[in-house]
N, CA, C and O atoms as CSV, one atom per row, in Angstrom:
chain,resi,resn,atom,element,x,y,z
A,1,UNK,N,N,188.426,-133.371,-6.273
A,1,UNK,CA,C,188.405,-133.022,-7.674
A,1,UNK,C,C,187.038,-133.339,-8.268
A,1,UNK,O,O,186.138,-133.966,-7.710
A,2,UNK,N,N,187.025,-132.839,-9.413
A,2,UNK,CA,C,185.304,-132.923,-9.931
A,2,UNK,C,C,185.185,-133.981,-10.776
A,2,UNK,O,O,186.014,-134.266,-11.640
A,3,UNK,N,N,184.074,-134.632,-10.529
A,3,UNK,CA,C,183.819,-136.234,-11.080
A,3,UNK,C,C,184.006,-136.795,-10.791
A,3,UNK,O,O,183.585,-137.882,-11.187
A,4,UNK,N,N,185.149,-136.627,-9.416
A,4,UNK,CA,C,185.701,-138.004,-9.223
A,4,UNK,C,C,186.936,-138.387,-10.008
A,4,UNK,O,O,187.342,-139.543,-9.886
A,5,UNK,N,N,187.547,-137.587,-10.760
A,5,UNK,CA,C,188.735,-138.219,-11.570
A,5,UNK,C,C,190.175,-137.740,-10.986
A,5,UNK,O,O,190.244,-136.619,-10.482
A,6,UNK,N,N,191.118,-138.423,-11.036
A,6,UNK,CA,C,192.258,-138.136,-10.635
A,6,UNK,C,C,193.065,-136.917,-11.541
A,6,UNK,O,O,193.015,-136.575,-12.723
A,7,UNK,N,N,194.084,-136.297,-9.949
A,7,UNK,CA,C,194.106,-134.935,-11.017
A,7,UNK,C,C,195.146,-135.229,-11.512
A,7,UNK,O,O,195.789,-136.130,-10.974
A,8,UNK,N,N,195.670,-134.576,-12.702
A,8,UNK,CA,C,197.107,-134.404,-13.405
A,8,UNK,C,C,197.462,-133.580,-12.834
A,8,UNK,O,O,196.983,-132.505,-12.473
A,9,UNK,N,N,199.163,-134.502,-12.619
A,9,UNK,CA,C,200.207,-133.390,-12.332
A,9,UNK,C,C,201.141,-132.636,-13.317
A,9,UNK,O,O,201.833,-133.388,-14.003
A,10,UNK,N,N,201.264,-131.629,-13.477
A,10,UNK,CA,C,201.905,-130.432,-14.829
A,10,UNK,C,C,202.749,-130.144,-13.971
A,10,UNK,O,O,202.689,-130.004,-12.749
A,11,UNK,N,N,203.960,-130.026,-15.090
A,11,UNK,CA,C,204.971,-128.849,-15.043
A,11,UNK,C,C,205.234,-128.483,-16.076
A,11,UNK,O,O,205.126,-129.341,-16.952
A,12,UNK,N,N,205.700,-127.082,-16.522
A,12,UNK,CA,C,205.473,-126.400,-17.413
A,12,UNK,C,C,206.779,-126.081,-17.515
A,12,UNK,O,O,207.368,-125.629,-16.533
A,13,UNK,N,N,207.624,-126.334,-19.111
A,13,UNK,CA,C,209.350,-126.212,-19.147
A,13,UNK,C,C,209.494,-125.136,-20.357
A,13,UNK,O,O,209.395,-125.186,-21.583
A,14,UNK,N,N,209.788,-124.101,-19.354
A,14,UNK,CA,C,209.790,-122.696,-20.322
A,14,UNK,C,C,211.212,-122.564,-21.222
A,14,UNK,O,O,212.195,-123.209,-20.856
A,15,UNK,N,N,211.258,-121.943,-22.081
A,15,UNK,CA,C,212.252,-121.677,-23.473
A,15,UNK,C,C,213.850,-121.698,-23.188
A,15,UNK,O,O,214.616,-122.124,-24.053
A,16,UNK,N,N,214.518,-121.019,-21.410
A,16,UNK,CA,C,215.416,-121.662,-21.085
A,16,UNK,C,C,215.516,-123.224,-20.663
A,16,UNK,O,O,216.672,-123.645,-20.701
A,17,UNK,N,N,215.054,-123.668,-20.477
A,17,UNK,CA,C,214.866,-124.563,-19.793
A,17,UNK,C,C,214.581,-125.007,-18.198
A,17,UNK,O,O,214.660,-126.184,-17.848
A,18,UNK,N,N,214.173,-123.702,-17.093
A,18,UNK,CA,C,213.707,-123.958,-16.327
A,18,UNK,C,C,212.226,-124.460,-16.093
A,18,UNK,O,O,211.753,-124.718,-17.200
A,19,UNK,N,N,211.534,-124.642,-15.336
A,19,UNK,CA,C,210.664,-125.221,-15.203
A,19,UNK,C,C,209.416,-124.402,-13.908
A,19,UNK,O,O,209.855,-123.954,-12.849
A,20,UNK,N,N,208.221,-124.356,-14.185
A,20,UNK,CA,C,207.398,-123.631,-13.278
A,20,UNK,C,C,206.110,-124.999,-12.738
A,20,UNK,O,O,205.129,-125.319,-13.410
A,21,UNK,N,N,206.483,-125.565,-11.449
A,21,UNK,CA,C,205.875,-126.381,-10.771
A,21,UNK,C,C,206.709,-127.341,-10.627
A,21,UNK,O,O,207.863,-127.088,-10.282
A,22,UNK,N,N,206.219,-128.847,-10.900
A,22,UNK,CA,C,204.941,-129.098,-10.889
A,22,UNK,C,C,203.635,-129.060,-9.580
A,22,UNK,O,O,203.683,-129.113,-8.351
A,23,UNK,N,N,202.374,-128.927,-10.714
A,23,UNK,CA,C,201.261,-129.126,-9.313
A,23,UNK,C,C,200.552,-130.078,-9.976
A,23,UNK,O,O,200.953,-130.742,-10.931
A,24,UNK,N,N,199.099,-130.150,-9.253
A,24,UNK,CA,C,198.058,-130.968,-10.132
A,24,UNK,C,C,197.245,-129.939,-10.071
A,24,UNK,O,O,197.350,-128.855,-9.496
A,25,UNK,N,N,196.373,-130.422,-10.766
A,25,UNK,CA,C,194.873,-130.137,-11.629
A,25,UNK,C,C,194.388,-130.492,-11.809
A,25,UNK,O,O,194.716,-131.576,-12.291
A,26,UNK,N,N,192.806,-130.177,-11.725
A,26,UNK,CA,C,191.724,-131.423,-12.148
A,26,UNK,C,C,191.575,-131.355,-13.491
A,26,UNK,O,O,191.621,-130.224,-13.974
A,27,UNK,N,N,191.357,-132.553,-14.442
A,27,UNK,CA,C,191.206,-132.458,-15.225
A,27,UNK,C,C,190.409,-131.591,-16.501
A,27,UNK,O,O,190.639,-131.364,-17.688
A,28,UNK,N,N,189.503,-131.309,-15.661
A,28,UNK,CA,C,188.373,-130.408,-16.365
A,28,UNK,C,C,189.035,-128.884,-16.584
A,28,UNK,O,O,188.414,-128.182,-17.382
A,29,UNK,N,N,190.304,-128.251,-15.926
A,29,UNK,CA,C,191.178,-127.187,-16.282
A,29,UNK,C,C,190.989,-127.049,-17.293
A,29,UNK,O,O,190.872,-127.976,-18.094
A,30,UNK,N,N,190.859,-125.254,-17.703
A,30,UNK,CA,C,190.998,-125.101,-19.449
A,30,UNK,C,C,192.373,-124.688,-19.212
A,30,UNK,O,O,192.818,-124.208,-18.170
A,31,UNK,N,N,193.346,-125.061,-20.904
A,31,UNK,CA,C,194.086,-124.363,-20.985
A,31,UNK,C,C,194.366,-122.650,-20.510
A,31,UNK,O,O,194.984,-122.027,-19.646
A,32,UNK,N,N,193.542,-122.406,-21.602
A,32,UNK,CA,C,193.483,-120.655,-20.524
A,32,UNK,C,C,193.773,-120.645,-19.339
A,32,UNK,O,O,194.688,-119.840,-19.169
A,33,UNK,N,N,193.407,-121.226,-18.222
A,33,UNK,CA,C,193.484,-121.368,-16.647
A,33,UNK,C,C,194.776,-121.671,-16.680
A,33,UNK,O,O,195.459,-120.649,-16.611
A,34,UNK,N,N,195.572,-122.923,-16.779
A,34,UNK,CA,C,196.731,-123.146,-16.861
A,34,UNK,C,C,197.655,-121.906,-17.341
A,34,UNK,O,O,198.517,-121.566,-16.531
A,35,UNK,N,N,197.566,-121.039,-18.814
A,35,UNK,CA,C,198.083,-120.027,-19.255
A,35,UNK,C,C,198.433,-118.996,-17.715
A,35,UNK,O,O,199.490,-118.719,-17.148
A,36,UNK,N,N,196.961,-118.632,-17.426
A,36,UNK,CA,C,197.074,-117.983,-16.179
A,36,UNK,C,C,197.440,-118.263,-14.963
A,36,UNK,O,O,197.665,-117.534,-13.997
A,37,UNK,N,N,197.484,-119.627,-15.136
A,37,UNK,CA,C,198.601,-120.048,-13.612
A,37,UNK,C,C,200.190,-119.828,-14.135
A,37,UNK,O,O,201.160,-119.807,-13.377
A,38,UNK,N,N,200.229,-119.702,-15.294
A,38,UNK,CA,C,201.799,-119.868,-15.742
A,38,UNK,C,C,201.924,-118.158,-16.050
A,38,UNK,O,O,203.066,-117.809,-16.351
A,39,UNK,N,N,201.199,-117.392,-16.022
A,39,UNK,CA,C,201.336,-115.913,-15.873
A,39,UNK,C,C,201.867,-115.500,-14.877
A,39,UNK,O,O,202.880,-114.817,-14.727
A,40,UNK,N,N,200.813,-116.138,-13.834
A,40,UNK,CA,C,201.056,-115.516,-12.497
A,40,UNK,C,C,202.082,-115.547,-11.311
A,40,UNK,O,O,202.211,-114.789,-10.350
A,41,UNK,N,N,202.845,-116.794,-11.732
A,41,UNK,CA,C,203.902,-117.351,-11.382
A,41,UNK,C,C,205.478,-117.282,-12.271
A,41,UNK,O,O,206.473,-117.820,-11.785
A,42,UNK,N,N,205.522,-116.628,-13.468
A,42,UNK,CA,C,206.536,-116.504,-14.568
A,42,UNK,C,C,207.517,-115.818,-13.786
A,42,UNK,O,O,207.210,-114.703,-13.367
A,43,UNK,N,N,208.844,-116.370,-13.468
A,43,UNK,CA,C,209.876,-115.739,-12.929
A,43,UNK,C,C,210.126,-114.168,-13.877
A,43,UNK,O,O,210.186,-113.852,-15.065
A,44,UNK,N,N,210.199,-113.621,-12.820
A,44,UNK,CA,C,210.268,-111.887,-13.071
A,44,UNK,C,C,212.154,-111.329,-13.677
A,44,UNK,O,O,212.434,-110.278,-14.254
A,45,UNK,N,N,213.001,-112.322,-13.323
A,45,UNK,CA,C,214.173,-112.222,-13.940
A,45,UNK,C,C,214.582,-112.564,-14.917
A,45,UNK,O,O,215.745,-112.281,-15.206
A,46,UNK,N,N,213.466,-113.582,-16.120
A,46,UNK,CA,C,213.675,-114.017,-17.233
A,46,UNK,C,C,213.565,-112.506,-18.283
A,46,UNK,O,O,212.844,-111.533,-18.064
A,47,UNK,N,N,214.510,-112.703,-19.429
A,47,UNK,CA,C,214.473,-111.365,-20.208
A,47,UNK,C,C,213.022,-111.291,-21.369
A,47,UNK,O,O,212.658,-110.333,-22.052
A,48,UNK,N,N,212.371,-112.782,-21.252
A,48,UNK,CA,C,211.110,-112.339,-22.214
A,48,UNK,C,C,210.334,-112.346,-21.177
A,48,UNK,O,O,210.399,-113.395,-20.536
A,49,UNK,N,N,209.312,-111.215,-20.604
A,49,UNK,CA,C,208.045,-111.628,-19.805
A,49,UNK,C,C,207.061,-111.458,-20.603
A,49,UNK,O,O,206.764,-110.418,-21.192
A,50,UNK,N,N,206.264,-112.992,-20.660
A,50,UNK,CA,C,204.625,-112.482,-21.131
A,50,UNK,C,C,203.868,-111.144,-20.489
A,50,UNK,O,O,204.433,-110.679,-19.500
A,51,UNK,N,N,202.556,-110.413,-20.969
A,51,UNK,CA,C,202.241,-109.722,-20.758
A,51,UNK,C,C,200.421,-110.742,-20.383
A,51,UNK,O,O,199.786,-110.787,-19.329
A,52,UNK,N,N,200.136,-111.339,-21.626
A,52,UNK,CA,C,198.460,-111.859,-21.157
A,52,UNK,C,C,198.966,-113.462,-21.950
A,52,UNK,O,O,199.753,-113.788,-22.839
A,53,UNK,N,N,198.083,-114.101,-21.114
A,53,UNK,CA,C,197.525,-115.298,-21.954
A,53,UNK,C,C,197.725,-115.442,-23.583
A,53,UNK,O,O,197.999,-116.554,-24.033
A,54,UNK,N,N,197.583,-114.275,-24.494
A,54,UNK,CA,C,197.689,-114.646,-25.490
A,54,UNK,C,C,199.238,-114.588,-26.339
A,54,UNK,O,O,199.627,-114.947,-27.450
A,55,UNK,N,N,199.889,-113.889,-25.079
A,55,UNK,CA,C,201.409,-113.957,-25.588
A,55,UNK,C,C,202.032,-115.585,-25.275
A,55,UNK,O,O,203.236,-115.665,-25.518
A,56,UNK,N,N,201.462,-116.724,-24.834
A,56,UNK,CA,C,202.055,-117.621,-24.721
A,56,UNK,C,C,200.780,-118.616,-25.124
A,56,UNK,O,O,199.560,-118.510,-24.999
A,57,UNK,N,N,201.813,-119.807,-25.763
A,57,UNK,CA,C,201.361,-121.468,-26.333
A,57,UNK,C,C,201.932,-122.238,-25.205
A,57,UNK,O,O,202.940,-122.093,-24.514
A,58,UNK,N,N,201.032,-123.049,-25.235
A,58,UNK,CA,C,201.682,-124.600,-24.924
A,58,UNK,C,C,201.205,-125.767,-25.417
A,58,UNK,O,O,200.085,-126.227,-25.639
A,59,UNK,N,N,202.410,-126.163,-25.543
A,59,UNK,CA,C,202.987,-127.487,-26.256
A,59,UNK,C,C,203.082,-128.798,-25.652
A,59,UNK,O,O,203.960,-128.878,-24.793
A,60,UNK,N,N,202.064,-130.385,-25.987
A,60,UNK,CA,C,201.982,-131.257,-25.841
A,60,UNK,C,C,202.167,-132.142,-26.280
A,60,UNK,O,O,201.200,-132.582,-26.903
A,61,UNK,N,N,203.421,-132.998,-26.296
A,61,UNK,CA,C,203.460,-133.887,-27.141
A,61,UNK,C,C,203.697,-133.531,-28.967
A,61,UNK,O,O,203.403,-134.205,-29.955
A,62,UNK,N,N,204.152,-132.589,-28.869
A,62,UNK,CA,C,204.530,-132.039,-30.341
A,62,UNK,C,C,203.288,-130.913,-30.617
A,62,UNK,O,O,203.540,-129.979,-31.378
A,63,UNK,N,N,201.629,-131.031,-29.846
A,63,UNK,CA,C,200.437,-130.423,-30.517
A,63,UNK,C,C,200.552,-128.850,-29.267
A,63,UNK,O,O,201.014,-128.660,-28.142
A,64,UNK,N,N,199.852,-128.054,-30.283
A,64,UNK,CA,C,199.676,-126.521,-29.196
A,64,UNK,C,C,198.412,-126.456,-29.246
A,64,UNK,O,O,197.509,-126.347,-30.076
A,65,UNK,N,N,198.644,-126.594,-27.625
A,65,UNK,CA,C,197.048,-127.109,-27.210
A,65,UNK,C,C,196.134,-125.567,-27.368
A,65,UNK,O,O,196.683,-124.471,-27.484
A,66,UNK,N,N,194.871,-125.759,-27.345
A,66,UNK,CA,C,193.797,-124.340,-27.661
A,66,UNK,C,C,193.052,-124.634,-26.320
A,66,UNK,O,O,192.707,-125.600,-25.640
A,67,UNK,N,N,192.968,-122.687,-26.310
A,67,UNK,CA,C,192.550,-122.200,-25.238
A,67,UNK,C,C,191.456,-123.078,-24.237
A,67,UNK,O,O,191.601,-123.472,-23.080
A,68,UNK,N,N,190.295,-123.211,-25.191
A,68,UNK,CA,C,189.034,-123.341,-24.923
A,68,UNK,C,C,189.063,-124.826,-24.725
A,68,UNK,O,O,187.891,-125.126,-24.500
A,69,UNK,N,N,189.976,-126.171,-24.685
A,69,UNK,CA,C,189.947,-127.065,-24.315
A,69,UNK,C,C,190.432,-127.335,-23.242
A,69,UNK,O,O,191.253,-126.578,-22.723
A,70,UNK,N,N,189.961,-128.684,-22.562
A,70,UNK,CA,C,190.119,-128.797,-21.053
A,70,UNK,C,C,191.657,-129.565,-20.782
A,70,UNK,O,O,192.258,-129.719,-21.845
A,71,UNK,N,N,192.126,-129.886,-20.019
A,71,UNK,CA,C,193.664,-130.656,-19.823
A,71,UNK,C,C,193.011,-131.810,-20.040
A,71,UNK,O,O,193.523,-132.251,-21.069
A,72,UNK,N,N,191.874,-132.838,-19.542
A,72,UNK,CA,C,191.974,-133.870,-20.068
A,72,UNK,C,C,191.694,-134.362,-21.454
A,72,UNK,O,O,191.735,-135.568,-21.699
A,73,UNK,N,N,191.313,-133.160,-22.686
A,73,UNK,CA,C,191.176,-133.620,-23.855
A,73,UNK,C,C,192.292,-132.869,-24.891
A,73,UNK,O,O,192.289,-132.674,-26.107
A,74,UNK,N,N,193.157,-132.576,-23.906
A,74,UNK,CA,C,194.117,-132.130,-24.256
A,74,UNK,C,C,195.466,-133.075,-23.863
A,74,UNK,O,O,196.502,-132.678,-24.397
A,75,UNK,N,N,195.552,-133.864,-23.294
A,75,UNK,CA,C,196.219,-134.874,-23.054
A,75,UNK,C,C,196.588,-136.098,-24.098
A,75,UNK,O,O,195.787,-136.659,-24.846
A,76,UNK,N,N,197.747,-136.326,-23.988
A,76,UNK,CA,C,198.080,-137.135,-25.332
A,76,UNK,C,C,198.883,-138.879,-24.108
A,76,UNK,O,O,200.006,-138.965,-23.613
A,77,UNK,N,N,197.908,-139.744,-24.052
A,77,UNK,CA,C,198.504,-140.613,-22.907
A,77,UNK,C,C,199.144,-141.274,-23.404
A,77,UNK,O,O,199.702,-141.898,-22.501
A,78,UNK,N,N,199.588,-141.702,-24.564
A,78,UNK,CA,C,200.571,-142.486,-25.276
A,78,UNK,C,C,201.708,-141.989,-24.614
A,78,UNK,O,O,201.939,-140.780,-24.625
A,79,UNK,N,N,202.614,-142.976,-23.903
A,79,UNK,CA,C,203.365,-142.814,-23.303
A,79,UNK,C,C,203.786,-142.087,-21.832
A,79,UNK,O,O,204.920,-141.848,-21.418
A,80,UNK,N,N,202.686,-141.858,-21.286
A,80,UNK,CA,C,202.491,-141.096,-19.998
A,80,UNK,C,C,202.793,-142.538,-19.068
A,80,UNK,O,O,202.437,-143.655,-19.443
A,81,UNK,N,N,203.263,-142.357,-18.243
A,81,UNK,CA,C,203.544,-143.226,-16.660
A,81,UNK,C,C,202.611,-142.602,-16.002
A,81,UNK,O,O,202.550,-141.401,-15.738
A,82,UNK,N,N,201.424,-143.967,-15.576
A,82,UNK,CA,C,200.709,-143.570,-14.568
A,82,UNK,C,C,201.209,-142.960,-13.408
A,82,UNK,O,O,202.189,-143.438,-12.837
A,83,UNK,N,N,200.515,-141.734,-12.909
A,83,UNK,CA,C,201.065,-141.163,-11.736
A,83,UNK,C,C,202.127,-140.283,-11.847
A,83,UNK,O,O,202.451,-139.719,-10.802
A,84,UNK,N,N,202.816,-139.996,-12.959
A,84,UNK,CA,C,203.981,-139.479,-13.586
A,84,UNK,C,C,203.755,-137.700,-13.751
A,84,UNK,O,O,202.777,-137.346,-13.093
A,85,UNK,N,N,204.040,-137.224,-14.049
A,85,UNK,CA,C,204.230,-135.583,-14.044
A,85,UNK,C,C,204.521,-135.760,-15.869
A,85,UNK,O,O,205.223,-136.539,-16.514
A,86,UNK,N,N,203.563,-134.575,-16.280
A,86,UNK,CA,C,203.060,-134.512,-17.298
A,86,UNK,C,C,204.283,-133.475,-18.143
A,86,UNK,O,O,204.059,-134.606,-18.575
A,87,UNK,N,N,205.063,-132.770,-18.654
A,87,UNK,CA,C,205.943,-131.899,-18.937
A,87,UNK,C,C,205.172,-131.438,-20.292
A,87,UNK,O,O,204.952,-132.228,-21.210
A,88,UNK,N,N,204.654,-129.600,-20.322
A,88,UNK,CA,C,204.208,-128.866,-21.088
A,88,UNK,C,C,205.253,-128.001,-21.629
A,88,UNK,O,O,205.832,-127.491,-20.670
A,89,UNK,N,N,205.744,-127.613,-22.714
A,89,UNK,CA,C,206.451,-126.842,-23.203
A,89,UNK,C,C,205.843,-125.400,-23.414
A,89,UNK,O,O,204.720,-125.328,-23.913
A,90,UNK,N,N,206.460,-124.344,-23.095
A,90,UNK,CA,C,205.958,-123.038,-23.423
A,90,UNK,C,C,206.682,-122.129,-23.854
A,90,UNK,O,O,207.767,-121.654,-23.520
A,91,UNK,N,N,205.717,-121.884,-24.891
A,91,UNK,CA,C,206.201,-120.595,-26.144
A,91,UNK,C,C,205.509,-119.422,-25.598
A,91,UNK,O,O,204.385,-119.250,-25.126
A,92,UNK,N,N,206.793,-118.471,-25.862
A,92,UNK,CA,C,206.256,-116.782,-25.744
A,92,UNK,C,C,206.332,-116.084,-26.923
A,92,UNK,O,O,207.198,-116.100,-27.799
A,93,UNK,N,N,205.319,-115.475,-26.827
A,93,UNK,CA,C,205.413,-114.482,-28.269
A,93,UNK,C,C,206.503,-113.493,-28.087
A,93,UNK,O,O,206.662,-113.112,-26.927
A,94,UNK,N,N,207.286,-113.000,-28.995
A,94,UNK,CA,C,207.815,-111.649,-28.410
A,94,UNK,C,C,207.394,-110.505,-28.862
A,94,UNK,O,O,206.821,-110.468,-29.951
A,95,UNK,N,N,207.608,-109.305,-28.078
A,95,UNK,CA,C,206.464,-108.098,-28.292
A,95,UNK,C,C,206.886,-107.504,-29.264
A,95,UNK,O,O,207.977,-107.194,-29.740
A,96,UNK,N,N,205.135,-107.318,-29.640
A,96,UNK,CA,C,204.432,-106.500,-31.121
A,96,UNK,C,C,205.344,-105.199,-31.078
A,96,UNK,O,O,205.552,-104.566,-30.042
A,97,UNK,N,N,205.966,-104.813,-32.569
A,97,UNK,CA,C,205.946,-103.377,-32.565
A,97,UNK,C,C,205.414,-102.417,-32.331
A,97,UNK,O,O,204.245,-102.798,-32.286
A,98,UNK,N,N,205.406,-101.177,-32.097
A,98,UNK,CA,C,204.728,-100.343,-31.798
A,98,UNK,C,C,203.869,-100.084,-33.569
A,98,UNK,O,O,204.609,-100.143,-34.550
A,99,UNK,N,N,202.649,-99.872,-33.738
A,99,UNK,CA,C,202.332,-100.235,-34.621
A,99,UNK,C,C,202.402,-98.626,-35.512
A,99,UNK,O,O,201.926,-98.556,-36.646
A,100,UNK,N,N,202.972,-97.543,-34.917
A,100,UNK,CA,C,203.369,-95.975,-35.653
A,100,UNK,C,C,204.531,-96.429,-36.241
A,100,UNK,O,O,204.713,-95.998,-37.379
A,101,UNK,N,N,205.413,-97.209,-35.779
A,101,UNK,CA,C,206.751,-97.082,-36.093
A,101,UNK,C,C,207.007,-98.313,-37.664
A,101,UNK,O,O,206.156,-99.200,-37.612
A,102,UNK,N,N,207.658,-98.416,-38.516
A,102,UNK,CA,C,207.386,-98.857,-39.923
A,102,UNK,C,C,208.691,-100.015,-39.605
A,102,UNK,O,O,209.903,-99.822,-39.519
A,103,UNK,N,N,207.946,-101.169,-39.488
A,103,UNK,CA,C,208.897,-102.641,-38.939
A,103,UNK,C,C,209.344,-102.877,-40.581
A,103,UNK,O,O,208.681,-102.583,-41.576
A,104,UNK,N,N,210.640,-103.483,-40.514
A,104,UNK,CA,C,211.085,-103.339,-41.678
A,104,UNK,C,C,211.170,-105.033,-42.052
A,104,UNK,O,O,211.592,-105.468,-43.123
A,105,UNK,N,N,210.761,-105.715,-41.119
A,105,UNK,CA,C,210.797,-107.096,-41.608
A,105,UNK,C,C,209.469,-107.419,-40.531
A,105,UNK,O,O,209.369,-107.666,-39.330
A,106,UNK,N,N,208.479,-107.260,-41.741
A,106,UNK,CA,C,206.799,-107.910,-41.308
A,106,UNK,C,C,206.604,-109.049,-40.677
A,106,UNK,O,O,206.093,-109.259,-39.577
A,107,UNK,N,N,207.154,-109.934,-41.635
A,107,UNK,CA,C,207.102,-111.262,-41.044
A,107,UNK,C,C,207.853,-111.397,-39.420
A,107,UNK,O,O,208.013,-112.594,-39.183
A,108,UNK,N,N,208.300,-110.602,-38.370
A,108,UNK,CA,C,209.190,-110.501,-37.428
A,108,UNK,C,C,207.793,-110.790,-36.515
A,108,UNK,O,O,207.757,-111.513,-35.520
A,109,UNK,N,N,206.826,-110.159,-37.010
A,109,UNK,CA,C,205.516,-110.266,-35.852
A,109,UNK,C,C,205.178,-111.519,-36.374
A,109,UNK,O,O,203.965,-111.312,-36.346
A,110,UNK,N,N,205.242,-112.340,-36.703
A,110,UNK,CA,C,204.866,-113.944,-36.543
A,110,UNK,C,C,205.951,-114.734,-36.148
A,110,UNK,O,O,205.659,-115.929,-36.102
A,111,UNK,N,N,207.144,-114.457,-35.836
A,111,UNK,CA,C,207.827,-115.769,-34.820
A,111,UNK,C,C,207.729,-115.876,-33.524
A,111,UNK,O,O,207.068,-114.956,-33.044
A,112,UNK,N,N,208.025,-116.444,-32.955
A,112,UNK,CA,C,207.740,-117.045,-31.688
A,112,UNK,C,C,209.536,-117.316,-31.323
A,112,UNK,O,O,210.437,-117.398,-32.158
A,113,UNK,N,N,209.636,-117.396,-30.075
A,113,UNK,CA,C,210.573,-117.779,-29.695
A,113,UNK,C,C,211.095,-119.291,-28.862
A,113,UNK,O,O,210.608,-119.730,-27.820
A,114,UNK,N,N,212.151,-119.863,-29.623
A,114,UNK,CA,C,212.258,-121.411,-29.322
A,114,UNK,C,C,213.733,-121.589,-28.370
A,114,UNK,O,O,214.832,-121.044,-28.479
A,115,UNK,N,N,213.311,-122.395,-27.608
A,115,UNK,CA,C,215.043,-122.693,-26.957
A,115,UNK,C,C,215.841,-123.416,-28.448
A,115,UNK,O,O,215.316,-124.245,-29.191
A,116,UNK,N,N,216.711,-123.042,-28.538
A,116,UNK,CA,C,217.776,-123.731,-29.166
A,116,UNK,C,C,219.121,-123.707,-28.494
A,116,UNK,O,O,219.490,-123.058,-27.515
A,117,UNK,N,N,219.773,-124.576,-29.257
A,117,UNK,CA,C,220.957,-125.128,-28.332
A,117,UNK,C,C,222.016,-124.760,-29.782
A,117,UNK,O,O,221.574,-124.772,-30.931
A,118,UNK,N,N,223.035,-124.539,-29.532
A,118,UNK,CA,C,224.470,-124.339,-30.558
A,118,UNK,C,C,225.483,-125.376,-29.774
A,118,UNK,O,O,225.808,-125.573,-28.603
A,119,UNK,N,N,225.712,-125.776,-30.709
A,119,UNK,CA,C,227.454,-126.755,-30.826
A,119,UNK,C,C,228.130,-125.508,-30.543
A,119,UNK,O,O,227.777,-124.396,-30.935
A,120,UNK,N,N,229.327,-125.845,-29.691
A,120,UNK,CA,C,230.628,-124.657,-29.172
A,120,UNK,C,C,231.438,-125.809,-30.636
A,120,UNK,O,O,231.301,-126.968,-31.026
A,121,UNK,N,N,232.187,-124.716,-30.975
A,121,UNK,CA,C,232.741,-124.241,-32.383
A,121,UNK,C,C,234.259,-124.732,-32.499
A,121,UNK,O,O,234.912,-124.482,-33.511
């Protein structure tokens, strides 16, 4: 690994709640890179598939980390177990309307989609 620093291990816990890894990484990883390891690997039977990098966030410790920063300054160690597997949450956008067709609730292109859970009734 580069510098000399030990790598983090990620796994990435998508909106059902399965999970894609974990591996490691050297720290110096940009998000983006990670995005694209979590592209390239996105189970093909889930009903939302990302399309690029910018259809999906991830989530650290409550913060959504940005592109252009690396995993280690993106890391929140308060509370990490040395040696421990790091757990990233990931948000998918869901897809843009076709932009001919007249969306009748605008605000629909700014949510994101969250696991939630329901109480049985």
């Amino acid at each position: 690994m580069a510098g000399g620093k030990e790598p983090i291990e990620v796994k990435f816990r998508l909106f059902d709640g399965t999970d894609i890894g974990p591996s490691k990484y050297d720290p110096s990883t940009t998000v983006s890179a990670l995005k694209e390891f979590i592209l390239a690997r996105w189970p093909q039977d889930k009903e939302i598939i990302p399309k690029t990098v910018n259809d999906l966030k991830l989530i650290n410790a409550g913060r959504i980390l940005e592109n252009n920063r690396t995993l280690a300054e993106s890391r929140v160690p308060v509370g990490e177990v040395p040696g421990g597997v790091i757990t990233m949450h990931v948000v998918v956008r869901p897809p843009q309307p076709d932009k001919n067709s007249a969306c009748k609730f605008p605000q629909a292109e700014q949510m994101w989609v969250y696991h939630t859970v329901t109480a049985p009734a």
